[in-house]
N, C-alpha and C positions, 0 to 999 in steps of 0.2 A: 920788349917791343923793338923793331929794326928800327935803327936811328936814330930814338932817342933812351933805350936801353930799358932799365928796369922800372915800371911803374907798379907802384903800391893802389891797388883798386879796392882795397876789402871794406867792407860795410858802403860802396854806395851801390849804387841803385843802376842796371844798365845804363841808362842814358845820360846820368852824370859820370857816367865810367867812358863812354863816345866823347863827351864832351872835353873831359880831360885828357885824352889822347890824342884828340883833334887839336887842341892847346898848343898843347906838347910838343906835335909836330908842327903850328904853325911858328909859335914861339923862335923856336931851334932853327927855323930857317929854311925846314925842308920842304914844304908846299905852302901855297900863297891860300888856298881854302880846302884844305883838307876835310873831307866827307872819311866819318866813321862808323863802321856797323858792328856793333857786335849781337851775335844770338848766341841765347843760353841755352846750351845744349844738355845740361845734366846738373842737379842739383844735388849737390852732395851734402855738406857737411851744415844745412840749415832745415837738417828734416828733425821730427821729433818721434819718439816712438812711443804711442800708446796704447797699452798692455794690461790684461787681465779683467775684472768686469766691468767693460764698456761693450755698448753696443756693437761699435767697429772698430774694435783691434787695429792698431797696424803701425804704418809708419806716417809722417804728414809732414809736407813742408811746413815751414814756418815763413809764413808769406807776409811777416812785415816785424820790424822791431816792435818791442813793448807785448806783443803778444803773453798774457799770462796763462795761467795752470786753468782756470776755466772755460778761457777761450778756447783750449787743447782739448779740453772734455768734452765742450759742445761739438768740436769737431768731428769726435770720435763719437758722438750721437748719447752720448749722456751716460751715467756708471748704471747699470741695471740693477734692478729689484735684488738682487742678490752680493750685491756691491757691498764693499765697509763703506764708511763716512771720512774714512782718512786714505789719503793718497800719499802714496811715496815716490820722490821725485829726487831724480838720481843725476849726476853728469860733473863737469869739469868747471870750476872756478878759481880763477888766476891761477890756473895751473896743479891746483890741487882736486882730489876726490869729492864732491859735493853731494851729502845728502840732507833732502827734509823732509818731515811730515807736516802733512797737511790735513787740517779739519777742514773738512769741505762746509760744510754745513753753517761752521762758527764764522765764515765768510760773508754768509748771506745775513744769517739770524744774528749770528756773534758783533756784525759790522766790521770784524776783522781786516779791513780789502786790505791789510800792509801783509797779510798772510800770501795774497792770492800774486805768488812769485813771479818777477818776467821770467818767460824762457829761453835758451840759447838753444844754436843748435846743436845735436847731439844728444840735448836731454834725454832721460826717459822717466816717463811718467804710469806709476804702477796701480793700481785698484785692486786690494786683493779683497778674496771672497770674505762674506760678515762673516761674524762670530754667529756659531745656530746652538740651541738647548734640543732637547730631544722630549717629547711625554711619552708614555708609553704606561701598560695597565689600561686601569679602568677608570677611562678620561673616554669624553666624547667624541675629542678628535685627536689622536695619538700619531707623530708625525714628526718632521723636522719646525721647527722656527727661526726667523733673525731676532739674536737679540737685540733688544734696544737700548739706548743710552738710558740708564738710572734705571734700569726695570727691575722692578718687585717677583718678588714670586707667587703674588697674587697677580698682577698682571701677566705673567707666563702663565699659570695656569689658566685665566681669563681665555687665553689667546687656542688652548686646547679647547674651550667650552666648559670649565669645569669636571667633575668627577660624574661618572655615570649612577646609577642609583645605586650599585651593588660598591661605588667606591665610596673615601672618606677623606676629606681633609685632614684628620687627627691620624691617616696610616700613613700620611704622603712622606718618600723619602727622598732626600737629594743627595745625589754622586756628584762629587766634583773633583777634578783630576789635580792632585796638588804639585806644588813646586820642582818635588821631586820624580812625578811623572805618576807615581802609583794614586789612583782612586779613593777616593775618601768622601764617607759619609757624613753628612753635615746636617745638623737639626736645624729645618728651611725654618723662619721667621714669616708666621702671616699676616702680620699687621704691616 
């Protein structure tokens, strides 16, 4: 700043940022009531970016400290029907790579709130799509599903409607894609 050189403004607030320049300059001797304006023309490095299933994608300021991970979700209008229940949240801390996962859910139901992270700017914050099972044959309703936390294979099947008349419980067979990528047949458990 002219005449009294470099000031350090980061983290306050416009108008204690006038106020300590106005100081500044009175201080120092160069105006007896110095008036100062400042307007903020562009917000850069206090937006956050929220990505993937939420209602409204995009970017958002971070329009006050302490702001957390579900204050960013409500902003972004909530994770949609087709959401996971864990959010990845990405960005810079003291200087290093920061990431974490997030149970959304263990937040509310869990009591968790030491989970529910403040944010800086920069973060970004990810929702990627659930996990889905597939039915298919002769089920009532053969389709995609989300799965759910601890779900049965009686409750996936529940969730197709059961077997149609011409199917069977004792023919059901489950594919499941193992570690190493190739498909494998797995004898489902129905109790």
């Amino acid at each position: 700043y002219p005449l009294i050189g470099a000031v350090n403004l980061n983290g306050l607030s416009v108008a204690a940022a006038e106020t300590k320049l106005s100081n500044a300059l009175q201080s120092g001797g160069f105006l007896q009531k110095p008036q100062v304006t400042i307007t903020l023309v562009q917000v850069r490095n206090n937006q956050i970016a929220v990505l993937g299933q939420v209602a409204k994608p995009g970017r958002f300021p971070l329009e006050s400290a302490g702001t957390r991970v579900t204050d960013m979700l409500a902003t972004a209008g909530g994770v949609t029907p087709g959401g996971d229940d864990w959010a990845i949240l990405t960005g810079m801390r003291n200087g290093k790579a920061f990431r974490e996962l997030i149970d959304i859910p263990a937040i509310f139901l869990g009591g968790h709130t030491d989970k529910d992270t403040v944010l800086q700017g920069g973060d970004t914050l990810y929702v990627h799509r659930a996990a889905v099972f597939y039915i298919y044959g002769e089920a009532q309703r053969s389709g995609a599903y989300r799965i759910e936390r601890d779900m049965t294979v009686m409750q996936a099947m529940a969730q197709g409607g059961g077997p149609t008349n011409r199917g069977s419980e004792n023919r059901l067979r489950l594919h499941r894609k193992g570690s190493d990528g190739k498909m494998q047949n797995v004898e489902p458990l129905l109790s």
